[in-house]
C-alpha positions in Angstrom: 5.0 -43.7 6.0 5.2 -45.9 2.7 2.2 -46.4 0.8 0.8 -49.2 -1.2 2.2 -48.9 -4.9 0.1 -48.3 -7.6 -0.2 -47.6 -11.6 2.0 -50.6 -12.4 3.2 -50.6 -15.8 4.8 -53.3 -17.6 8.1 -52.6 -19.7 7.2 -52.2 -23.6 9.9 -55.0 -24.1 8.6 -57.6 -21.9 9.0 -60.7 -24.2 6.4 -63.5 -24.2 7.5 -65.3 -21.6 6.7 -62.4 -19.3 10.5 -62.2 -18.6 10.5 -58.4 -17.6 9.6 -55.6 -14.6 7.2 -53.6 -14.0 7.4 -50.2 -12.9 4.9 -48.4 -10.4 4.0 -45.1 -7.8 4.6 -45.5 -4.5 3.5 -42.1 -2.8 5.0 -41.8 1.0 4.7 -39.1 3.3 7.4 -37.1 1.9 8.3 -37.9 -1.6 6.9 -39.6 -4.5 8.6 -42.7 -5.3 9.1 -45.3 -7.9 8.8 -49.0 -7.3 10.0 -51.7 -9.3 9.1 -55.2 -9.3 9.5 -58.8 -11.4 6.4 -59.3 -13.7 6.6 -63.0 -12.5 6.3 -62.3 -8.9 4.4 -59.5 -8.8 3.8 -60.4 -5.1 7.9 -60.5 -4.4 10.3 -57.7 -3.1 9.9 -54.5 -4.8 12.6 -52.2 -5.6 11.8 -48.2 -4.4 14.2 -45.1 -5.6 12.9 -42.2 -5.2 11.6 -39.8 -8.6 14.8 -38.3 -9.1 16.9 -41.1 -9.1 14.8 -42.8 -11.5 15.0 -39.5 -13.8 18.7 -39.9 -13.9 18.4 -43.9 -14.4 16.5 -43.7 -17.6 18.2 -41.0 -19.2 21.4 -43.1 -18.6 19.7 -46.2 -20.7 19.2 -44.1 -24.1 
């Protein structure tokens, strides 16, 4: 089961305009996960990978 996601963070480069994501914890049954929405519609689709693959996303940004 996927739970509500929480601790929302917004991206230290969001301009502005707003123009950015936001980055919370979505905690399921099995896993931790990491969700990703748009700041401007924080009520939209949210995008949900799980710890690990977020590890590996960020350290492949720097």
């Amino acid at each position: 089961m996927i739970h509500e996601a929480t601790g929302w963070r917004v991206s230290s480069h969001t301009g502005s305009q707003g123009n950015c994501v936001e980055v919370g914890t979505a905690l399921t049954d099995a896993a931790d996960m990491i969700a990703v929405r748009d700041t401007k519609d924080r009520d939209g689709a949210e995008l949900r990978v799980s710890a690990e693959t977020w590890g590996r996303f960020t350290v492949g940004l720097r």
